[in-house]
C-alpha positions in Angstrom: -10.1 -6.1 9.7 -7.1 -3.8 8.9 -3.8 -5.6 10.2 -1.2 -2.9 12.3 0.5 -1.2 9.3 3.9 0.6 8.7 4.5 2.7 5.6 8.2 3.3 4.6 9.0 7.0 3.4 10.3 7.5 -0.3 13.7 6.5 -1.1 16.2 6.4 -3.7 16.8 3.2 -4.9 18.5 1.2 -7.9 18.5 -2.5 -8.2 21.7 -2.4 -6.4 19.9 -0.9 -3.2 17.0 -2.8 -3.4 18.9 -5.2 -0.5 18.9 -2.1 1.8 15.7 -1.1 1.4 14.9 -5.0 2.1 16.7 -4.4 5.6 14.8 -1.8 6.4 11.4 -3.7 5.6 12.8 -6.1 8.2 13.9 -3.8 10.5 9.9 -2.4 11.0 7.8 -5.9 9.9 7.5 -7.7 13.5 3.4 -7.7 14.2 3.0 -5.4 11.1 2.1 -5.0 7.2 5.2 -3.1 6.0 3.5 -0.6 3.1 5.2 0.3 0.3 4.8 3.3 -2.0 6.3 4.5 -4.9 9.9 5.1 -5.0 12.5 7.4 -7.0 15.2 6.3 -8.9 18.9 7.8 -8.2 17.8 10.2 -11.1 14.6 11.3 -9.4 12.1 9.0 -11.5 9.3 7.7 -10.5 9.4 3.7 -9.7 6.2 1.8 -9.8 5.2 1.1 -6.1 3.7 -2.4 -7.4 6.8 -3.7 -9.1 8.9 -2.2 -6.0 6.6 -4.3 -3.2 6.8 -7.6 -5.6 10.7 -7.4 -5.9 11.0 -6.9 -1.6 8.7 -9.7 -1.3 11.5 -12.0 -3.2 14.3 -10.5 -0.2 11.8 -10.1 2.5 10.2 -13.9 2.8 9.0 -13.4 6.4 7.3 -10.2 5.9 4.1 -8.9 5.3 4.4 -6.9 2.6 1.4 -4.6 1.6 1.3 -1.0 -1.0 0.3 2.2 -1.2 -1.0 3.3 -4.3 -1.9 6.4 -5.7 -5.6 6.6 -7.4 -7.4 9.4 -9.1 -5.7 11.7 -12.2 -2.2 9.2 -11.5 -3.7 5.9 -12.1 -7.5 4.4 -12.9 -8.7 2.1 -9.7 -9.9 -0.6 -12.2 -5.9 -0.4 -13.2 -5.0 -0.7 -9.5 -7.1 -3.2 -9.0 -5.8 -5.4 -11.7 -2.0 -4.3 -10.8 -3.2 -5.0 -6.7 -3.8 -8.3 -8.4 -1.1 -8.9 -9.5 1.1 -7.9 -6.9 -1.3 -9.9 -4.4 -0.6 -13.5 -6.6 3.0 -12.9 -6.1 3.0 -12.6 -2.4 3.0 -8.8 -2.2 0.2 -7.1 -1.6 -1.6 -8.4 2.0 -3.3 -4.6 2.1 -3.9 -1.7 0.1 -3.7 1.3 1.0 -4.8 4.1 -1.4 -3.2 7.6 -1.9 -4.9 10.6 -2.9 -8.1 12.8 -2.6 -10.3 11.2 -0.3 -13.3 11.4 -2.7 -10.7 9.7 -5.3 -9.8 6.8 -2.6 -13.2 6.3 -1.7 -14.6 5.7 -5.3 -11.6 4.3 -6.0 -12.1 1.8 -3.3 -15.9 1.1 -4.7 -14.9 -0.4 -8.0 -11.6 -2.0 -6.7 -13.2 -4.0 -4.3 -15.8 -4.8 -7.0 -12.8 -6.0 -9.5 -11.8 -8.1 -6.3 -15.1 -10.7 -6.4 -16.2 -12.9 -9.3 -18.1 -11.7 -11.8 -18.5 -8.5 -14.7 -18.7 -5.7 -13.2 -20.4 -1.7 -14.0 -19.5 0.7 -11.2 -20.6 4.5 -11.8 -19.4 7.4 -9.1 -18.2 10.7 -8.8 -14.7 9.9 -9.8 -14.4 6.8 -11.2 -16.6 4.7 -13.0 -15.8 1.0 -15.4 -18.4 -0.8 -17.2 -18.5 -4.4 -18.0 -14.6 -4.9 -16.1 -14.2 -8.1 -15.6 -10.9 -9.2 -13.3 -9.0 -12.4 -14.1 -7.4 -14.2 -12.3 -8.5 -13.2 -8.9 -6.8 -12.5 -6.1 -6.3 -15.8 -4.3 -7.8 -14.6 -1.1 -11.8 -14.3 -0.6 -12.9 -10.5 -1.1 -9.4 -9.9 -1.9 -6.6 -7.6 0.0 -8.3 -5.2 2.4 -8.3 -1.9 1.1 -8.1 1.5 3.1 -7.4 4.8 2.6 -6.3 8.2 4.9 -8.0 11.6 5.6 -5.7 13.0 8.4 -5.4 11.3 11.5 -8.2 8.9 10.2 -7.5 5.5 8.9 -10.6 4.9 5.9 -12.3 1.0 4.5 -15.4 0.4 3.2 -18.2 -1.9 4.8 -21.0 -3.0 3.0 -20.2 -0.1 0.5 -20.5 2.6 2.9 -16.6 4.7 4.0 -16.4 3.8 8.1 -13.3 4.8 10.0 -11.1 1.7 10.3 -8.5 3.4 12.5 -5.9 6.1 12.8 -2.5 7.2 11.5 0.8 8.1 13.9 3.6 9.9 12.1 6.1 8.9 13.4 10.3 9.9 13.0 12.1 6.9 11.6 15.1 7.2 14.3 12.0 7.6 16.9 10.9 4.1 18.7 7.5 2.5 16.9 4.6 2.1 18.7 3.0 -1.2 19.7 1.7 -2.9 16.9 -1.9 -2.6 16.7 -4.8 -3.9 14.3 -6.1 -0.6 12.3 -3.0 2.1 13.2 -1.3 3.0 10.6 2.5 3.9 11.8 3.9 6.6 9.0 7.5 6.8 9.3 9.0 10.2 8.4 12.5 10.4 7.0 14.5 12.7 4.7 14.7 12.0 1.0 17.7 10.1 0.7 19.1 6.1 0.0 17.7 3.3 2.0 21.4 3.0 3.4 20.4 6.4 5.5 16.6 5.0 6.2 18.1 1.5 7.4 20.3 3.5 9.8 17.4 5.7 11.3 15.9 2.4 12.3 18.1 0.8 13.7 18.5 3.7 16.5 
C-alpha cells in the first residue's frame, strides 16, 4: 500500500541550509512520507535527490523520508534501483516515487522492483531493459520500498507486474492548509523557486 505522501518543491540549498530545509520536512511529516526531489544549489546546479533525502534523514530522525527520482534519458532504473538502495539502508528512502514519462516510470518501475528481490535478473521493455543485474545488498525490507509514479491527477504502482492506479495527487500552495493525511494521496506542495528559509515560512502559515 502507498503511505499518505507529501513532496517538497525545489529549493536552493547549501550545506549551510540544509537545517532549513530539515524544518520544513518537519513542518509537513505528521501521518506522511515527506518526498524529496532533486534540489539546486545557490548556483543553480543540480543536487542529487538521493544524497539530499539521506543527509535530511540524519536532521529529520522522526520522519519518514521517501524520494522522487527522475527515470528515463536522466538516469537508468537499474541505477535508481541500486542508488534507491542505498538511500533505503540508510534510513531514507520508505517510497519511491518516480519522475518522468509515464511509459519511462512504468518500465522503469518493472526492472526496479525486479533489482529489489533476490536473485539475477534480465528485464526487456520499451524503455528500459538490464540483463543479468544482480542487486547487492538488498534493501532491508521484503519487496523493497514501494514504488509509484504520476500521470496527472493519478497516483501509478505496479501489482503483479501490471500499472493499477494507487491513488491521486492534490497540488497544493505551500502557505495553503494540507489535507488530511491519507494512504495513496500524494499532497504536491507548490512554492516559488527560492531558499528553504522562504519554503519553511509558507508552512508555517
Amino acid at each position: 500500500m502507498i503511505p499518505a505522501l507529501v513532496r517538497l518543491p525545489v529549493t536552493r540549498v547549501d550545506h549551510v541550509s540544509l537545517d532549513a530545509l530539515a524544518r520544513c520536512v518537519d513542518l509537513v511529516a505528521e501521518g506522511r512520507t515527506v518526498l524529496v526531489g532533486a534540489q539546486r544549489s545557490p548556483s543553480d546546479d543540480a543536487l542529487d535527490e538521493f544524497v539530499v533525502a539521506t543527509a535530511l534523514s540524519r536532521r529529520c530522525a522522526a520522519a519518514a523520508i521517501g524520494v522522487a527520482a527522475q527515470v528515463g534519458a536522466a538516469r537508468k532504473a537499474s541505477i535508481a534501483a541500486r542508488e534507491a538502495t542505498t538511500t533505503q539502508l540508510l534510513g531514507a528512502c520508505d517510497v519511491l516515487l518516480l519522475d518522468g514519462e509515464p511509459d519511462a516510470c512504468r518500465d522503469g518501475a518493472l526492472v526496479i522492483e525486479a533489482l529489489f528481490t533476490e536473485g539475477v535478473h534480465t528485464v526487456t521493455t520499451p524503455t528500459a531493459i538490464v540483463v543479468g543485474a544482480r542487486n547487492l545488498p538488498l534493501p532491508d525490507v521484503p519487496g523493497g520500498p514501494p514504488v509509484c509514479w504520476r500521470e496527472g491527477a493519478a497516483l501509478w504502482r505496479l501489482v503483479a507486474g501490471e500499472p493499477v492506479v494507487a491513488g491521486t495527487v492534490v497540488e497544493v500552495r505551500a502557505d495553503a492548509p494540507l489535507p488530511d493525511p491519507a494512504p495513496g494521496v500524494l499532497v504536491v506542495l507548490d512554492h516559488p523557486l527560492g531558499g528553504p528559509d522562504a519554503l519553511a515560512s509558507a508552512l508555517a502559515r
